[in-house]
N, C-alpha and C positions, 0 to 999 in steps of 0.2 A: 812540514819542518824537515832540515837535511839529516839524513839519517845518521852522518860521522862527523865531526866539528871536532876540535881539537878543545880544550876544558874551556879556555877564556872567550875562543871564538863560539861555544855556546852561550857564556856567560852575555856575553852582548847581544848575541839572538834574541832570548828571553826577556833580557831588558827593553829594547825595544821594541818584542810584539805587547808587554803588558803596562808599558808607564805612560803611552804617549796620555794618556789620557788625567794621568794623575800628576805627569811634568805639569800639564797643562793649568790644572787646579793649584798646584802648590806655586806655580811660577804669577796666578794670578793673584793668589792669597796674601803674597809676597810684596807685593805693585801696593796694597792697600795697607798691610801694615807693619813693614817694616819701616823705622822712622828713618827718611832719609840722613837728618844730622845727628843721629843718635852717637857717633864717632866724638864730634865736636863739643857735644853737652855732656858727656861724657867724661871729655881730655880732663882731669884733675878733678875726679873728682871724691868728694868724702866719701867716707867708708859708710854710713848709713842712705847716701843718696845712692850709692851704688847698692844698696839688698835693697830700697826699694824701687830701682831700675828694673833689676833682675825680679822680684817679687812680680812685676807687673807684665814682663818680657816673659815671664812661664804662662800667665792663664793667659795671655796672648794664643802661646802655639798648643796652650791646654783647647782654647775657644776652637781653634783651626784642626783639632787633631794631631798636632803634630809633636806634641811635647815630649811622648814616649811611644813611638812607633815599635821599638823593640819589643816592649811589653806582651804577653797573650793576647788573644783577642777576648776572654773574657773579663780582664783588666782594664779593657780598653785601648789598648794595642792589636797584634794581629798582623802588620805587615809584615811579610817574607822579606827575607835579604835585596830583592830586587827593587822592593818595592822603599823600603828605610834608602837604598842609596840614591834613589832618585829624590826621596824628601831631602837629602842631606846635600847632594848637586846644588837643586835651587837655594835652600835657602842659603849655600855658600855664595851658588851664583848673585844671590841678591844681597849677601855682604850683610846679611841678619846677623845680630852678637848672639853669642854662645852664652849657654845656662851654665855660667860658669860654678854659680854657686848649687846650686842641686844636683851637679854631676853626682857625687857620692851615692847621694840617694833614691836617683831615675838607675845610675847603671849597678852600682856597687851593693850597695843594698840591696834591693829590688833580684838582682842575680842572688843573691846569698838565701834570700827569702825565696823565693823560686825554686831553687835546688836543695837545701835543706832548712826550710824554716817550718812550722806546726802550721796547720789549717787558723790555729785561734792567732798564730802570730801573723802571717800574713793579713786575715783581715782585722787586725786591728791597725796594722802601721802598713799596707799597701793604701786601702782609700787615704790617708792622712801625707804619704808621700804624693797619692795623685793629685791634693788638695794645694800642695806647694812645702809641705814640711822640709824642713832643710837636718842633715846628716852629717857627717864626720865619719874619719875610719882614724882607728885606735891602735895602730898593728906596730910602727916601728918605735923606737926609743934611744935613749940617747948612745948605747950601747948596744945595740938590737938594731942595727938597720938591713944592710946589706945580708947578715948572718942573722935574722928575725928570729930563728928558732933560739935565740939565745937570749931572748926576753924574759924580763926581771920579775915586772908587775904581776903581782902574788895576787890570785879570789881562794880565797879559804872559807869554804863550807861552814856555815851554821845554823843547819834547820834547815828552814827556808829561804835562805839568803846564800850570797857569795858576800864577802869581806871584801874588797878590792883594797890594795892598798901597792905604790907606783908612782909614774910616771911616764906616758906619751911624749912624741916631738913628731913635728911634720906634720899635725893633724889640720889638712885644709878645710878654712870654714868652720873650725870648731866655735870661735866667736859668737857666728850665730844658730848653729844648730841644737836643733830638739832631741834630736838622740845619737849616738855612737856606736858603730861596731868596733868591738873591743876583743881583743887576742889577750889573756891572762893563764898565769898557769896555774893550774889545781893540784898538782903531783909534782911537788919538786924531786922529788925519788927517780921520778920514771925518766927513760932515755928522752931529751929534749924536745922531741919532736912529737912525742907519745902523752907531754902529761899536761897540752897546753887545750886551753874549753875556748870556745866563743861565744862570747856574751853581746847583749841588745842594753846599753846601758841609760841612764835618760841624764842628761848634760845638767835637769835641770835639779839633779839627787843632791841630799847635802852632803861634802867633803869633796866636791867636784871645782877645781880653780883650773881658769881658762888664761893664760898667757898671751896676748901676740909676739911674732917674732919680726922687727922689722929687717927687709931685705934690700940688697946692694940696690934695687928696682927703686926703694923707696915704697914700696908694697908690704904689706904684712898681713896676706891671707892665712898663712901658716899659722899655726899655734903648738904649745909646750899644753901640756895635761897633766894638771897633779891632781892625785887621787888620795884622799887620807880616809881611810874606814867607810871608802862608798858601799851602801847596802847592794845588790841586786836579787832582785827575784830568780829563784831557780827557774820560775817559768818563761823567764827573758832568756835562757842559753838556748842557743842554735844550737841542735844534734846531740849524742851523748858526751856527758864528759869526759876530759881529754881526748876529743875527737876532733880537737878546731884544729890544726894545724889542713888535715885533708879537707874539714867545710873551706876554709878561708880561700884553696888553692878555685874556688869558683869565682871568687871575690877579685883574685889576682886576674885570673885569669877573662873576667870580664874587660878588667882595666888593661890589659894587653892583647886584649884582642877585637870583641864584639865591638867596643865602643873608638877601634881604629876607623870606623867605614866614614864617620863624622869627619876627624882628625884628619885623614888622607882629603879628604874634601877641601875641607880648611887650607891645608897646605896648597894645595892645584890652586885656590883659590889666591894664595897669598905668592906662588911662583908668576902669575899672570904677571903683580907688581915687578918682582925683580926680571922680569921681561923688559915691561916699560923701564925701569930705572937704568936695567944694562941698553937699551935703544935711546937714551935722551944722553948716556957718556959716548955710546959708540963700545961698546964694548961688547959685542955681542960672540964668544968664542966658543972654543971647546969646552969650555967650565959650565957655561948655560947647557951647553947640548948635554951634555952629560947629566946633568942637574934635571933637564925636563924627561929623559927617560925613566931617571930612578922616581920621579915624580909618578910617572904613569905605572911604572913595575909595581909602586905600592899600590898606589887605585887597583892595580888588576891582581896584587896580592891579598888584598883583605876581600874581594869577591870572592876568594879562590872556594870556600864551603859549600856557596852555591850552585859551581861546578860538579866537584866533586863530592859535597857531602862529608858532615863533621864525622869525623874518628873520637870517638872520647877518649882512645888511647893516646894518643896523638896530638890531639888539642893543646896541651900545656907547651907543647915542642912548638908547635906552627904557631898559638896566640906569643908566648916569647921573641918566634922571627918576627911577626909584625912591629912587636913594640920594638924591639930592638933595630929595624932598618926605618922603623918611623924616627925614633929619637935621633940617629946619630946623622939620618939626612936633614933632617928638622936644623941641628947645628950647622951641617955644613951649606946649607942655604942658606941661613940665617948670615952667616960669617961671610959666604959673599957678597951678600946686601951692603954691609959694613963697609969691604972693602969698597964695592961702587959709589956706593953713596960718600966718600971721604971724609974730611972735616965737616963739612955739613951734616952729615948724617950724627955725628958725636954732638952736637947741641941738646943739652938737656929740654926736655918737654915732656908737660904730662901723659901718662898714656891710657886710654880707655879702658879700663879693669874690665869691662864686656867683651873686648875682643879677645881675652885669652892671649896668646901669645903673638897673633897676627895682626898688631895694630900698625904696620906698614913703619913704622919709628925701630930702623934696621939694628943700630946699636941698643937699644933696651930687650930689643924681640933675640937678640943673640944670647943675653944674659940669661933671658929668662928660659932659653930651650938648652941651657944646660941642668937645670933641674931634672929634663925628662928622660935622660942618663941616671936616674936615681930612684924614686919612685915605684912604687908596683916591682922594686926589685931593678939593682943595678946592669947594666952591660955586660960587665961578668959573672953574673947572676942569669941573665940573660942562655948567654953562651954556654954556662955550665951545663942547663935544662936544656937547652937544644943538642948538645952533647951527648947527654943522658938518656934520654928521653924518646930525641929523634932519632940520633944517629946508634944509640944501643953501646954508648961507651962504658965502660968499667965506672962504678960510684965507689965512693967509702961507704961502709954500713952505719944504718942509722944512730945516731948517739946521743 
């Protein structure tokens, strides 16, 4: 091996002395069952045929290995970073739909439980996530989004229990999910950030109403959460009391970072299309060329840990740049698709609810990737922790 490589031109070495053999596997796994019209059976369709698309599309890549690569190996996971982005290549290259609805709970959960949940809490709700159980996250509110530490919803201590009592919004998949990671505060007294716990709540407790929210998409993954006198077990909180604000930053910070290696994929995959769409107007300019390298900067920016090796100090800085140059190219990709595609492309049509954001229908995928400006903490939310964090700027103190 050369003894001096600059970070990425390692990163590529090691990719291809160790995948050719597992591209090979997952690109053939891919030929057998990825359903080729799954796009089309798809296009409109109801919201229960869609969880049992997705119900069935998990123990697919459950059967193959491939559902939660992330994972430990004695979870049943195991593969190194080199090794998840060649999973996540093919099965882009093969135009497989995305587990839209377990996200929560293969990366958000699954991370939270990982880094600080109990020996009895993971295995009770890791096997039951490997089985397909489906998740929700409880963190912003209707007044609590972007400024989260300024969340409402009260768990008040009694015995053995927390009280919850509140209100969630934005909670994707709450519909159908089995349980909730939930942000509440137990210390209204204490500096904001200091007196909020993180709880494991079960969706299916009584005083638990689930809303949907219908969206400009005509979609309504999102949900509204009211809580009136929900019990939980104290044995359900992650970590000590009033310590959730620092659990959760693993939770964020899975959702802006680890789980970009998929996402960057997807996009490479969905920039191929506006390739072909700008060659069939003639439009092929400087707006593409620029477009296909911030394409490739992400790909070689979410490898970057592999290179170099995570910083835990650091981490919350670098996972924020990812999500932050994944979202805002997300849009402007998206918005020049629009423009190419013209009148045509504004024709209302169903859109695949598996494909996540890149169902190739330019005007709905533009709407929808202004969401990811929001999320996991907004762009200036983003920037503040890159500020902070990475570059060692001046904060205000905690309050």
């Amino acid at each position: 091996m050369p003894s001096k490589l600059p970070e990425y031109s390692l990163f590529c070495y090691i990719i291809k002395m160790m995948s050719g053999e597992l591209r090979d596997e997952v690109r053939r796994w891919c030929a057998t069952h990825v359903p080729p019209d799954w796009r089309r059976e798809q296009a409109g369709a109801g919201h229960d045929e869609f969880v049992r698309f997705q119900r069935w599309w998990f123990n697919e890549l459950k059967g193959g290995g491939y559902a939660f690569p992330h994972w430990p190996g004695e979870w049943g996971g195991g593969y190194d970073l080199a090794r998840q982005a060649v999973i996540f290549e093919e099965l882009a290259r093969a135009d497989a739909p995305r587990l839209v609805l377990h996200f929560v709970a293969l990366h958000h959960a699954a991370a939270t439980l990982f880094a600080a949940g109990t020996e009895q809490q993971r295995a009770r709700h890791l096997p039951a996530i490997r089985d397909g159980e489906i998740w929700c996250q409880g963190f912003s509110e209707p007044d609590a989004g972007s400024d989260l530490a300024s969340l409402r919803t009260r768990a008040e201590r009694r015995g053995d229990v927390y009280v919850v009592n509140g209100q969630k919004i934005w909670a994707s998949g709450a519909l159908d999910a089995a349980w909730c990671l939930l942000l509440a505060r137990t210390d209204p007294s204490a500096p904001k950030r200091r007196g909020i716990s993180y709880l494991i709540m079960d969706m299916r407790a009584p005083g638990v109403t689930v809303r949907p929210i219908r969206q400009i998409t005509g979609e309504q993954h999102f949900c509204e959460i009211f809580l009136t006198d929900v019990e939980i077990p104290v044995a359900d909180r992650v970590g000590a009391e009033n310590d959730g604000w620092r659990i959760a930053q693993s939770t964020l910070n899975s959702e802006r970072g680890g789980t970009m290696i998929e996402l960057a994929e997807r996009l490479a995959h969905g920039f191929e299309w506006l390739v072909e769409l700008a060659a069939r107007n003639g439009a092929v300019d400087d707006r593409l060329a620029r477009l296909a390298s911030e394409v490739q900067a992400l790909r070689l920016l979410v490898r970057r840990p592999l290179a170099r090796g995570h910083d835990g100090a650091a981490y919350g800085a670098f996972a924020s740049t990812v999500k932050l140059f994944y979202s805002e190219l997300l849009q402007r990709m998206t918005g020049y698709g629009v423009e190419l595609s013209g009148l045509a492309g504004q024709e209302r049509r169903p859109r695949p609810l598996s494909s996540g954001w890149e169902s190739g229908l330019w005007l709905l995928d533009y709407i929808g990737s202004w969401e990811w400006t929001i999320p996991g903490g907004t762009s200036e939310i983003q920037r503040n922790i890159i500020g902070e964090r990475g570059l060692g700027l001046p904060r205000e103190a905690l309050s």
